[in-house]
C-alpha positions as CSV (number, residue, x, y, z in Angstrom):
1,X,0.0,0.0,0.0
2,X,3.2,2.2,0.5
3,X,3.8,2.0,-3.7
4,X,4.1,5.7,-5.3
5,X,5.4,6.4,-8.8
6,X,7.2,9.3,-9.4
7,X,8.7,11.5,-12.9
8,X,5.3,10.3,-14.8
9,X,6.3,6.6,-13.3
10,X,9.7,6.3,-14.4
11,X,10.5,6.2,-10.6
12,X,8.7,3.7,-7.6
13,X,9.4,4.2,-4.5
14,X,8.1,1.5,-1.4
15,X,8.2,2.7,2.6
16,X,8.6,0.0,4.9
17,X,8.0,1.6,8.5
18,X,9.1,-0.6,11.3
19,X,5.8,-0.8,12.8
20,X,4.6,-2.4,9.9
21,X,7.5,-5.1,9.8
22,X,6.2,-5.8,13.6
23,X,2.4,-6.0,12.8
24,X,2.7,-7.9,9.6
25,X,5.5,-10.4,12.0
26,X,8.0,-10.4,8.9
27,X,11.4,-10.3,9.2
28,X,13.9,-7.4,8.1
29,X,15.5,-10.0,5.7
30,X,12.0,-11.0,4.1
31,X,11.5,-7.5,3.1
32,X,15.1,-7.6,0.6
33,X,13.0,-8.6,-2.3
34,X,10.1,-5.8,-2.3
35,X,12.2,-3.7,-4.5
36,X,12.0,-6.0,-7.4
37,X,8.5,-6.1,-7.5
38,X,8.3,-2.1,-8.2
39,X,11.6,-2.3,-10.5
40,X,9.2,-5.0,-12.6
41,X,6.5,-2.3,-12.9
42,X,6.2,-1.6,-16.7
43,X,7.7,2.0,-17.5
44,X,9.7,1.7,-14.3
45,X,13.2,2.4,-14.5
46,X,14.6,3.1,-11.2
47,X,13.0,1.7,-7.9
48,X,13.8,2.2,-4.2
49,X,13.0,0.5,-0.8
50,X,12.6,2.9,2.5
51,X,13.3,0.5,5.1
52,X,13.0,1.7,8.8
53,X,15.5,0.1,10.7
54,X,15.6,2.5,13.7
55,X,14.3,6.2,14.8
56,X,16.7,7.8,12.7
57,X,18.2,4.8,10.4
58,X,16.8,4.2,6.7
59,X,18.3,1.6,4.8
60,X,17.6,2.2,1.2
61,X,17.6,-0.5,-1.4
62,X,17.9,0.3,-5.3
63,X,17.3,-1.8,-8.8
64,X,17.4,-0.3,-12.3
65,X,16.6,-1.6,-15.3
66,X,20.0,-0.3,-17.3
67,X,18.9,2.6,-18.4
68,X,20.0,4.5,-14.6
69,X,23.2,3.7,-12.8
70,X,21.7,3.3,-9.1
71,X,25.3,2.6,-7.9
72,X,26.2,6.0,-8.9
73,X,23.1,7.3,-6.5
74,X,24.0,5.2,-3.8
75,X,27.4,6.9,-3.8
76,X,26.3,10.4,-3.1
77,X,25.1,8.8,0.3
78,X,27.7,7.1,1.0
79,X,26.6,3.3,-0.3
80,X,27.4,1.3,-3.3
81,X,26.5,-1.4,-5.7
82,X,26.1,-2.4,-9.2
83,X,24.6,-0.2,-11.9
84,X,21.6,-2.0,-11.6
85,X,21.5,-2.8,-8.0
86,X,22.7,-0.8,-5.0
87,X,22.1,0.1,-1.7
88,X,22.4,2.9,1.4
89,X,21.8,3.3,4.7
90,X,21.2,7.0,5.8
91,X,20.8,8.6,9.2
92,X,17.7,9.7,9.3
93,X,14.0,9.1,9.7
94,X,12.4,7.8,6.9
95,X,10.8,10.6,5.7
96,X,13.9,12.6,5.8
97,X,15.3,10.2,4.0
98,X,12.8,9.4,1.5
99,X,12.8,12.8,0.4
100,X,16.6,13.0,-0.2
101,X,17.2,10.2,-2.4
102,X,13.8,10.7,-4.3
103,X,15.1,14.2,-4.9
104,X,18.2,12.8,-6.1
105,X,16.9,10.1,-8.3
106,X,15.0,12.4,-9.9
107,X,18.0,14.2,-10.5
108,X,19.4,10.8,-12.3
109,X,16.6,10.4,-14.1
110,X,16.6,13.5,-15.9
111,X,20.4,13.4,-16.9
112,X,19.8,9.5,-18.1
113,X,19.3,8.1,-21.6
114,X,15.5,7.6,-20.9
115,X,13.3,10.5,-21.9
116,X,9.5,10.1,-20.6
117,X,7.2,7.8,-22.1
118,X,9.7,5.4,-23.3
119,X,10.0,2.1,-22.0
């Protein structure tokens, strides 16, 4: 229920609050996958994973489809990867964080070979 699209849904993004890990009695390793299902998303081409894991701890997971280099985006906070699969951990609350990497995805995005509409 936490799914948005973002830059006419080139972009996904998924939250993952740690209340909700505690009510739905999943593990933080269960939760690895989630990205994948809104990096599958037709017309996606960069997706993310907010993942609480304390009061001022987001760890932030990243696919692409090729046509962004998430490893590069990881980088400017501090994480790494592969082009097409990266990850951070920031320290901050989740929406803190949310908004810093969506704002810099977006940023990737724009400067990537993909203009909008294509898939």
């Amino acid at each position: 229920g936490s799914l948005e699209l973002h830059a006419e849904g080139r972009l996904a993004t998924l939250l993952l609050p740690l209340d909700m890990l505690r009510r739905s009695g999943g593990t933080f390793d269960e939760t690895e996958g989630f990205v994948n299902y809104a990096s599958s998303m037709h017309g996606v081409h960069a997706a993310a994973l907010f993942r609480e894991t304390g009061p001022q701890e987001t760890r932030v997971s990243l696919r692409a489809s090729g046509l962004v280099d998430v490893a590069a985006l990881a980088r400017e906070f501090g994480g790494g990867g592969h082009p097409n699969a990266a990850g951070l951990t920031i320290a901050a609350a989740v929406p803190v964080a949310c908004a810093r990497v969506i704002e810099a995805a977006l940023r990737h995005l724009a400067a990537g070979r993909v203009a909008a509409g294509e898939a």
